[in-house]
C-alpha positions, 0 to 999 in steps of 0.5 A: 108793222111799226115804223120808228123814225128819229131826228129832228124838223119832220114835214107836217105831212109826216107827222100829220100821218104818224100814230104817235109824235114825240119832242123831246126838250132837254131841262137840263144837260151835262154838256150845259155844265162843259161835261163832254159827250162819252163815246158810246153813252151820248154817241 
């Protein structure tokens, strides 16, 4: 069984018991240059 969970600040036991851990940080971004959010491609 896989388990997939997103979002952001897991409890250090949840990671600790994870397979595989993921941050991801944003280089560069639309929304840095007043590029708005598009329904359903950024949420």
């Amino acid at each position: 069984m896989n388990i997939i969970l997103t979002g952001r600040n897991a409890p250090r036991g949840l990671i600790d018991l994870a397979d595989t851990v993921t941050d991801m940080h944003d280089i560069k971004h639309a929304f840095d240059s007043g590029i708005p959010a598009r329904r359903g491609i950024d949420y």
